[in-house]
C-alpha positions in Angstrom: 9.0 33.0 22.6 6.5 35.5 22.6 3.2 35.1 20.3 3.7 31.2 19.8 1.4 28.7 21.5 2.8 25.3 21.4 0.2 23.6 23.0 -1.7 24.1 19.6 0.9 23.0 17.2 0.7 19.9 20.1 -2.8 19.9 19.5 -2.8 20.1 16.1 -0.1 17.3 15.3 -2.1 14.8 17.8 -5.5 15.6 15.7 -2.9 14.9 12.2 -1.9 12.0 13.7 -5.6 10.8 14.7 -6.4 11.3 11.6 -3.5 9.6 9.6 -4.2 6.4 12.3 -7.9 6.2 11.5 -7.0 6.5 7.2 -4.8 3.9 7.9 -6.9 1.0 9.4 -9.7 2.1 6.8 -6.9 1.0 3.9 -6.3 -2.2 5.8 -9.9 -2.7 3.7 -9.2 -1.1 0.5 -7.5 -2.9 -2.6 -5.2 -2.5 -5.2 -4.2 -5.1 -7.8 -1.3 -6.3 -10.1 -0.4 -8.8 -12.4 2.0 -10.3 -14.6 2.6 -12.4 -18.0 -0.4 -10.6 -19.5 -2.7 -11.1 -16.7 -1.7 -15.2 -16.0 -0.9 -14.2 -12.3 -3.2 -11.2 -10.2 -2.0 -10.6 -6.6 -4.3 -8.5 -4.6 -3.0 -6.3 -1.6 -4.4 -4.0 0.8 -3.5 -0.7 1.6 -1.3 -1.6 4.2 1.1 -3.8 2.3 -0.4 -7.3 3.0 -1.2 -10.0 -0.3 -4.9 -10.8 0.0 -5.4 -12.8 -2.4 -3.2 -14.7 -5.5 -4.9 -16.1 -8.9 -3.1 -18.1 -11.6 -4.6 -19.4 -14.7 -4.1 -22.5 -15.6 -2.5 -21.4 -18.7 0.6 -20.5 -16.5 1.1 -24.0 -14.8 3.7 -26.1 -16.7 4.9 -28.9 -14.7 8.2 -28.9 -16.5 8.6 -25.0 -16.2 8.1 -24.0 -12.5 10.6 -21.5 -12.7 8.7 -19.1 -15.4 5.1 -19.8 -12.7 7.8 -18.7 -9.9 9.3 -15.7 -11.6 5.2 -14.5 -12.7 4.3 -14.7 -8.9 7.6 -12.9 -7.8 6.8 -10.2 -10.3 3.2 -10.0 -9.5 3.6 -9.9 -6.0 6.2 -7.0 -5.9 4.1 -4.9 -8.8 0.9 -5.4 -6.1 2.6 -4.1 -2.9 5.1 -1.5 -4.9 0.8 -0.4 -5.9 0.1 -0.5 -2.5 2.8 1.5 -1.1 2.3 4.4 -3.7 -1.7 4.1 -2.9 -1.2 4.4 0.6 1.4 7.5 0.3 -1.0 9.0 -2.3 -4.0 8.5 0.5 -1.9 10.0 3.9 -0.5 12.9 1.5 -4.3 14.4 1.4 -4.4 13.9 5.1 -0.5 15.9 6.0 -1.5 18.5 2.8 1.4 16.6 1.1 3.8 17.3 3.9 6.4 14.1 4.3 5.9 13.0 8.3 9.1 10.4 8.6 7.4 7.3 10.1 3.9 7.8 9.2 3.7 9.4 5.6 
């Protein structure tokens, strides 16, 4: 077709795509947190979906009710990388101008 270059929309995608990679391993760094039972269990997860870190207060340890511990972890867990996954969509969204790239945003 006349009047279109596709080497730069080529161009152009490679330098989105350099630029979604490099946003990405910065998140591997960056945080978000969740908890559950009013704060008994935090689970901290990066910005690429991995737990870095679980606290529970002793106030949520009952020998004779692991199942209630159990379920505050589950919950925690899932609330801190359901964080993470908005975070990181939120994040590569100001990189594509909002545009949904299937695979990468």
């Amino acid at each position: 077709m006349p009047g279109i270059d596709l080497n730069y929309f080529i161009r152009q995608a490679n330098k989105l795509t350099e630029k979604i990679e490099a946003r990405t391993q910065e998140l591997a760094n960056e945080t978000v947190e969740a908890s559950s039972g009013e704060g008994r269990v935090t689970v901290v997860a990066n910005g690429v979906q991995e737990i870095r870190s679980i606290k529970i207060d002793k106030s949520a340890i009952d020998p004779n009710d692991t199942g209630m511990l159990e379920d505050l972890i589950t919950a925690a867990v899932n609330a801190a990388l359901a964080s993470s996954r908005e975070y990181k969509q939120k994040e590569l969204a100001k990189i594509s101008g909002g545009v949904k790239i299937p695979g990468i945003t």
